[in-house]
C-alpha positions in Angstrom: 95.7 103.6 114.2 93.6 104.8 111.1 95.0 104.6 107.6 95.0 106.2 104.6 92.2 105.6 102.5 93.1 104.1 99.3 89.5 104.0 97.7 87.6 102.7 94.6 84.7 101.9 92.8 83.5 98.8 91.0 80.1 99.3 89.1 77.8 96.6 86.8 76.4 98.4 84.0 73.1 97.5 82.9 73.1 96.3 79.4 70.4 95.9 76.8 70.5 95.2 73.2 68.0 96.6 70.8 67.7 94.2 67.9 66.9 90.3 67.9 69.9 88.8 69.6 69.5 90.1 73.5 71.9 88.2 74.8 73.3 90.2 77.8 76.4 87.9 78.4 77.4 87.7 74.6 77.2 91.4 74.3 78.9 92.4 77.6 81.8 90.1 75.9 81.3 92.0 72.2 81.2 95.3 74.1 84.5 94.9 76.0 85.8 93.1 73.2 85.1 96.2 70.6 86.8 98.9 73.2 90.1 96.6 74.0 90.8 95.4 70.5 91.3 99.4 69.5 94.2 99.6 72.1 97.5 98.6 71.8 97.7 95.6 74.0 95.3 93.5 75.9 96.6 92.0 79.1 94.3 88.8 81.0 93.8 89.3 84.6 95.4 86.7 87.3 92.8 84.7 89.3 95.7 83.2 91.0 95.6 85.4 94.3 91.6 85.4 94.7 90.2 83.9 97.6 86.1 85.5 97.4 84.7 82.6 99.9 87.2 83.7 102.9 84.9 85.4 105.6 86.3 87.8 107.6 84.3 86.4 110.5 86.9 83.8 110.6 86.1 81.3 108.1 86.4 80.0 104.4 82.5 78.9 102.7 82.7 75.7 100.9 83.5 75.8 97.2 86.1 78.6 98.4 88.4 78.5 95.4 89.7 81.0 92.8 86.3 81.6 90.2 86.2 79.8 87.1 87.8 81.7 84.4 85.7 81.7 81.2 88.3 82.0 78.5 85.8 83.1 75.8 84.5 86.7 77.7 87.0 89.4 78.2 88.9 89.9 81.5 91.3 92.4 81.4 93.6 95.5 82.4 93.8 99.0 81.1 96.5 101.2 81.1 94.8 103.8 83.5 95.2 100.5 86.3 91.3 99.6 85.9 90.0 96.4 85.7 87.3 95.5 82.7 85.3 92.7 82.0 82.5 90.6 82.2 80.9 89.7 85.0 76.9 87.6 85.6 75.9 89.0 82.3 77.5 92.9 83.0 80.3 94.5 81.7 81.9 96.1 84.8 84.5 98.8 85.5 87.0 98.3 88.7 88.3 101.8 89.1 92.4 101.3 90.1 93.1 102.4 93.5 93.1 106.1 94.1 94.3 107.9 97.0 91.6 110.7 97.4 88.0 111.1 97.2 88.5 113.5 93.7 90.8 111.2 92.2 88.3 108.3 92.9 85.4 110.4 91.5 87.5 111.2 88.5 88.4 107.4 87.8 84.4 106.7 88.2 83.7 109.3 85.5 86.7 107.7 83.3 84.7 104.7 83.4 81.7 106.0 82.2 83.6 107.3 79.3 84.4 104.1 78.5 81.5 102.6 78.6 80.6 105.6 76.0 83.7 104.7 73.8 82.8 101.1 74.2 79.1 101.4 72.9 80.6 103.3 70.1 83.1 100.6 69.4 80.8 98.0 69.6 78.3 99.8 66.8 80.5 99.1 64.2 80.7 95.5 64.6 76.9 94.7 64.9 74.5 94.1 62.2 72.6 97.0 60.8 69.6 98.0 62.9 71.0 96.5 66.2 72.8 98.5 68.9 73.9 97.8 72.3 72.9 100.7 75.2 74.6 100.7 78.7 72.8 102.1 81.7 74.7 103.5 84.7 71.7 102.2 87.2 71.3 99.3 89.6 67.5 97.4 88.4 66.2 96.0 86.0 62.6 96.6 87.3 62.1 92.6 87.1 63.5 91.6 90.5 67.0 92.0 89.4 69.9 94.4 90.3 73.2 94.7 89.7 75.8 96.5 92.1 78.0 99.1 92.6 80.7 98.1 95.2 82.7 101.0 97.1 86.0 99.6 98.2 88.0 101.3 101.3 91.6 100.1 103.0 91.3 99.7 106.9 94.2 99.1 109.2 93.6 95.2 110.0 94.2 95.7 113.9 90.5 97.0 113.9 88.4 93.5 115.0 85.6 92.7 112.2 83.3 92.7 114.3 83.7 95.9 116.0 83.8 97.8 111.9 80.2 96.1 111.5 78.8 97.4 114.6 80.1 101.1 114.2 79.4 101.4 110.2 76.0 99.7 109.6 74.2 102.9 110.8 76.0 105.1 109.2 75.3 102.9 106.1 71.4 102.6 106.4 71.5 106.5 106.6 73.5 107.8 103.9 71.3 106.6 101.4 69.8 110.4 101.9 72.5 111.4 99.8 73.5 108.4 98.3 70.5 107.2 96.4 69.5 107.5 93.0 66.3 107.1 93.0 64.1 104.5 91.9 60.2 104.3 90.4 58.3 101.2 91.8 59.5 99.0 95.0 61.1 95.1 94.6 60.8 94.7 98.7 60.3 91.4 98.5 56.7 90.5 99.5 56.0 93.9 98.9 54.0 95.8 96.1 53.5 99.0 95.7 54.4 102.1 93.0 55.7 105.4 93.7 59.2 106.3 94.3 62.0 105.6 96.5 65.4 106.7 97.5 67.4 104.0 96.4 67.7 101.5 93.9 69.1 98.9 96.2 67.7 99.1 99.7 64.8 97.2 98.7 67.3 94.3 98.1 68.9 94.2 101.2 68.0 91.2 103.3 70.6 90.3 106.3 73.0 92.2 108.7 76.0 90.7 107.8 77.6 88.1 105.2 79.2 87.4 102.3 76.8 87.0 99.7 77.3 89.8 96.8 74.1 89.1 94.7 71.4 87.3 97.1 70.4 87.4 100.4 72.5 90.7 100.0 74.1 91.9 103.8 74.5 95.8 104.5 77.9 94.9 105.7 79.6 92.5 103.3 82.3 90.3 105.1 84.4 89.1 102.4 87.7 88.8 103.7 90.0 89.3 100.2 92.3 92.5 101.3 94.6 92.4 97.8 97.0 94.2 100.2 99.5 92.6 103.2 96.7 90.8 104.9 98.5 91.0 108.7 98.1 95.2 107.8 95.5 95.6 106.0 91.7 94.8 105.7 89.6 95.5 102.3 86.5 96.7 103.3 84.2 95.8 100.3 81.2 98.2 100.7 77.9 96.9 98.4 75.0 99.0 99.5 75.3 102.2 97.0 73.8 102.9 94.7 76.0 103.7 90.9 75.8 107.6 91.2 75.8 109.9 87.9 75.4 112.9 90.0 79.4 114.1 91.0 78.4 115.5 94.4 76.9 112.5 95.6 79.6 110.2 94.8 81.7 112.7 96.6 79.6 112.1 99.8 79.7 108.8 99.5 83.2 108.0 99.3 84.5 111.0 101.4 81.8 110.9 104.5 82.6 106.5 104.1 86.3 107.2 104.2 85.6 109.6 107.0 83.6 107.6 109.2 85.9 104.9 109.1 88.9 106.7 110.3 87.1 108.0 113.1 86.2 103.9 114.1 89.6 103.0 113.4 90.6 106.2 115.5 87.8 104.7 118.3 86.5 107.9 118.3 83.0 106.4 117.0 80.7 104.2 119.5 77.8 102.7 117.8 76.2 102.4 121.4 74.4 105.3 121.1 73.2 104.8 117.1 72.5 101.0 117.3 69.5 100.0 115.3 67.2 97.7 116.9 66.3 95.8 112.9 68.6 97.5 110.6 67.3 95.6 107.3 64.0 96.9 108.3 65.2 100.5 108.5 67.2 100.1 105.7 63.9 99.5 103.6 62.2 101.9 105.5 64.3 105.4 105.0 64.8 104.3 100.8 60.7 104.5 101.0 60.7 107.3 102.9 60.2 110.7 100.5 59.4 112.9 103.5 62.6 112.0 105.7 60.4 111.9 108.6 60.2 108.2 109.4 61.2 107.4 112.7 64.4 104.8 113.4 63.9 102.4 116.3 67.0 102.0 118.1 68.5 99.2 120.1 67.7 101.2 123.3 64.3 101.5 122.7 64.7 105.4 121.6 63.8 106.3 117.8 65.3 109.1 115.3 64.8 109.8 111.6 67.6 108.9 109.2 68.3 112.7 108.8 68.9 113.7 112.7 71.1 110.4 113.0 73.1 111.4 110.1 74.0 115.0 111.7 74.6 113.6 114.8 77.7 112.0 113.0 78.4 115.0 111.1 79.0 116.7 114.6 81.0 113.9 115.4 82.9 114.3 112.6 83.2 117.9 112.8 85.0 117.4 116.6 87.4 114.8 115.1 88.8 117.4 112.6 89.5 119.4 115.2 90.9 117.3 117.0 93.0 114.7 115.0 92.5 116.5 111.5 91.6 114.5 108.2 95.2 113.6 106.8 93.9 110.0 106.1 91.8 111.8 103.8 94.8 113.2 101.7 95.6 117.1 101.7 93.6 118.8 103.9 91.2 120.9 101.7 90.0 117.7 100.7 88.7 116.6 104.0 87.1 120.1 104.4 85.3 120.1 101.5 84.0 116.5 102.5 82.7 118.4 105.5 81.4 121.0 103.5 79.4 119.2 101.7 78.2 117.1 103.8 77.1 120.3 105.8 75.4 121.8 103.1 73.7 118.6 101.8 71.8 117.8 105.2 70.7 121.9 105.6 69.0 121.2 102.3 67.5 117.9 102.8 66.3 119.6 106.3 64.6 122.5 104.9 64.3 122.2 101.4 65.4 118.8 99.7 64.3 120.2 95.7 67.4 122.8 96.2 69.8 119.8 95.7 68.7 118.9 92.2 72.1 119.9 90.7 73.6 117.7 93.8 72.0 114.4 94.3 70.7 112.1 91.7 67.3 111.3 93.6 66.0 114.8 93.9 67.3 115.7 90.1 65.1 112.4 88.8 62.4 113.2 91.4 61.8 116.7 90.1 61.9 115.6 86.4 59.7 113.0 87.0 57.3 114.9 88.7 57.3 117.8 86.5 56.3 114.9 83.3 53.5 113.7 86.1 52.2 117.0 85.8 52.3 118.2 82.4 50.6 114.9 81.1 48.3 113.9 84.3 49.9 110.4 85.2 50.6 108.3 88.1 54.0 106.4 88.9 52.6 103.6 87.6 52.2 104.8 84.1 55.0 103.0 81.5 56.0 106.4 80.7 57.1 107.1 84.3 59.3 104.2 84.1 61.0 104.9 80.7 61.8 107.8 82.0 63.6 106.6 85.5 65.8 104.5 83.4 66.7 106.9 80.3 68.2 109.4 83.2 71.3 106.2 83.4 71.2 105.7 80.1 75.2 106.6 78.8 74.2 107.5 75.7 75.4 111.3 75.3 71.9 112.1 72.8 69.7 110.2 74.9 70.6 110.7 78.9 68.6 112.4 80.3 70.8 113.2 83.1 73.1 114.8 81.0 70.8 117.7 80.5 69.8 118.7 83.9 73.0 120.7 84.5 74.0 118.7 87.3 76.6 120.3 89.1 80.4 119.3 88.2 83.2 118.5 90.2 86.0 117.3 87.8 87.1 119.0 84.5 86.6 117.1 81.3 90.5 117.0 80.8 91.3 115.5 83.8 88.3 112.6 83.1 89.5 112.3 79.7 93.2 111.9 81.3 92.2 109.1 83.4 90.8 107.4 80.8 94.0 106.3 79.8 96.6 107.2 82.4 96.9 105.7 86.1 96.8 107.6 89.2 100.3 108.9 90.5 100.0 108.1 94.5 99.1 104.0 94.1 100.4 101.1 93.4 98.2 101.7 89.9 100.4 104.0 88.7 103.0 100.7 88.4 100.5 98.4 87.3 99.4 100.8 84.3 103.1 102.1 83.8 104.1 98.5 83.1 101.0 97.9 80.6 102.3 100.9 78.7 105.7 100.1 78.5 105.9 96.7 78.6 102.3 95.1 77.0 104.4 92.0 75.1 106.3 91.0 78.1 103.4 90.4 80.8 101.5 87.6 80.8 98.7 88.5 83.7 98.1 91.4 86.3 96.3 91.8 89.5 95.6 93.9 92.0 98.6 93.1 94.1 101.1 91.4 91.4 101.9 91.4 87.7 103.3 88.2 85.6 106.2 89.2 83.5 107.6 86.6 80.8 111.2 87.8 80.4 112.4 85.0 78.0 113.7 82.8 80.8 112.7 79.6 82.3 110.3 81.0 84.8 107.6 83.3 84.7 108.2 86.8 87.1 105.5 87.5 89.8 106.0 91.4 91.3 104.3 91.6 93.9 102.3 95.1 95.2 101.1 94.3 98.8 101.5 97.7 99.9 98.8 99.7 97.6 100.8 103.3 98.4 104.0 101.4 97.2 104.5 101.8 93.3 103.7 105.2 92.9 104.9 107.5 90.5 107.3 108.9 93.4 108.5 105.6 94.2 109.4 104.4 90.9 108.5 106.8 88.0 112.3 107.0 87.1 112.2 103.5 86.5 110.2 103.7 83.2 112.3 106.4 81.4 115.6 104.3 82.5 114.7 100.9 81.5 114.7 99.7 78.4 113.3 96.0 79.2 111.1 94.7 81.7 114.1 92.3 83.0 116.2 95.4 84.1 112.5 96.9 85.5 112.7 93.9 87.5 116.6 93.7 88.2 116.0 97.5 89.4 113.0 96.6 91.6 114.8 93.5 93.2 118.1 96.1 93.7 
């Protein structure tokens, strides 16, 4: 029953402009606008196909209509298949669809390379003395945060329902891994300083729903599959944190993609890991530094976050045995998920500082700590806090991330390939193939259709309902052997 998982990753960068005119919607516009206008085309994005207020639960909210489009900040489509614009006062990167947990970690850290190429863009366009800096992090510190959403295709046939029950506590756990740290808690009716896991636990306030940016659910039910809807779900996942650290964004797409297969394969029963208040543990294992907090369950038993999480690991383990990780892509991918994922909860077991170069929490807990020592300090000290946030900061001379030596997964080439170019398994590789070729002749794109204007009386809608369709295998022929987008299309419809 399970299928394979075509993955992505949408992030909101934080954004702050140093100089007089702070206007984070203005400059997320300026920002996108600088980067696209040094390319050779710009292409709008189609809001004709978006349906955000249909709940997967079985119902459409009122006000369920298309968003409004505002026509003066930028919406549009690269050539590598992503999707960049602005969005509440961000500028946000959709990753295209990717067929494997590296080539979705790839097309994240194409994105941040943007972001880089965008600030520099952007500087020469502002006034001297101003200068707009991008932060890959999820808070503000003044009650607000911004998200980075994990996207995963699930075969349809699997009831709603059922997918929340099995993944929330799989979700409330992996923030061991997943988190990237955060000075200061913004639990609502809660103060305290110190540190924490996560950046976004602490605004997590229902079970289930389809709210994106308040009263935030751990399983979000939007119902909006940009795929054939009687096949496919799109399970829109909002509860990670934006990860600088390449192993951890390995984890969290590949043990995500993993545990879903195994509940679409009903392998997984949530029976036995059913949390009796899973908001309040979600809170609870981002606060807790020593890993040691116990979980109630629904039966009445309780377990830490860490002994749930290799329970599922051994679970997970069996089902590669057994039924193997093809869903996953080619098989050495799967195993090093597992690997990983191994190795990750030895060291938060025995020794969580030996993951430094692995997860982003321990790296920024150790620097942190290290400053706390040399100059005396508490959490609470401003300095504690300027440091939290220059570890996201993009800026090559100022991250601090960027000098920890944090271990790498993906060559610089291939990042800087997928910069501009779209993967070669999914339906992106179309989408960005078309951009390339064919800039003048399309009038909007999607995720599952682009708008050509061929000269005639109509405009052409290509649709991509299948995301594996559109590949470089299935039509990579096409683009050296047509010489218009009207034989493209006579050859697609042949």
């Amino acid at each position: 029953m399970s299928v394979q998982k075509v993955l992505g990753i949408e992030t909101e960068y934080g954004i702050h402009v140093l100089g007089p005119n702070n206007n984070p919607t203005a400059a997320s516009s300026l920002l996108i606008n600088a980067y696209v206008n040094g390319l050779a085309s710009r292409v709008n994005w189609d809001f004709d196909d978006e349906a955000p207020h249909r709940d997967a639960r079985g119902f459409i909210h009122n006000g369920g209509m298309a968003p409004i489009v505002d026509s003066h900040l930028f919406n549009t489509v690269l050539t590598n298949g992503a999707r960049y614009y602005v969005d509440h006062a961000h500028p946000e990167y959709s990753s295209p669809e990717c067929s494997t947990v590296l080539e979705a970690l790839a097309y994240d850290r194409a994105g941040e390379v943007i972001l880089q190429r965008s600030m520099a863009a952007a500087s020469k366009l502002l006034p001297p003395g101003e200068e707009i800096v991008i932060y890959k992090n999820n808070s503000d510190g003044k009650g607000n945060s911004y998200g980075c959403h994990e996207n995963y295709l699930v075969a349809r046939a699997i009831p709603f329902a059922q997918l929340a029950r099995d993944f929330t506590p799989f979700l409330v756990t992996r923030q061991l891994f997943t988190g990237s740290g955060k000075v200061g808690c913004e639990e609502v009716g809660t103060q305290r300083s110190g540190f924490e896991l996560t950046q976004r636990a602490d605004f997590f306030e229902e079970e289930v729903g389809l709210e994106t940016t308040m009263r935030r659910p751990i399983i979000n039910s939007r119902d909006e599959p940009h795929a054939d809807p009687n096949s496919y779900r799109r399970l829109h996942v909002i509860t990670g944190d934006a990860n600088l650290a390449e192993v951890a964004t390995l984890l969290k797409l590949g043990t995500s993609a993993l545990m879903l297969t195994m509940i679409e394969d009903g392998v997984f029963d949530a029976g036995n890991f059913a949390l009796a208040s899973p908001v309040k543990a979600m809170h609870d294992v981002s606060h807790d530094l020593a890993l040691s907090v116990k979980l109630e369950l629904a039966d009445g038993a309780t377990v830490t976050a860490l002994e749930l999480q290799w329970e599922i690991y051994e679970l997970a383990r069996t089902y590669a045995d057994s039924h193997g990780l093809s869903p996953l892509g080619p098989p050495a991918i799967g195993q090093l998920v597992l690997e990983r994922w191994e190795q990750v909860l030895n060291g938060l077991e025995h020794d969580p500082t030996t993951l430094k170069d692995q997860l982003d929490w321990v790296a920024k807990y150790e620097l942190i700590n290290a400053y706390r020592e040399r100059h005396n300090c508490g959490f609470d000290d401003p300095r504690i806090s300027a440091l939290d946030l220059q570890y996201h900061d993009l800026r090559p001379d100022k991250s601090l991330f960027a000098r920890l030596g944090t271990e790498r997964l993906i060559d610089v080439a291939e990042v800087d390939a997928a910069v501009s170019n779209p993967p070669r398994t999914t339906r992106a590789y179309f989408r960005g193939e078309c951009l390339r070729h064919f800039p003048e002749s399309i009038v909007a794109a999607n995720w599952d259709s682009i708008i050509f204007d061929t000269g005639e009386t109509a405009l052409r809608r290509i649709p991509m309902m299948d995301p594996l369709r559109g590949s470089a295998a299935h039509v990579g022929t096409l683009f050296d052997e047509c010489k218009s987008p009207a034989e493209l299309i006579a050859r697609l419809e042949g």
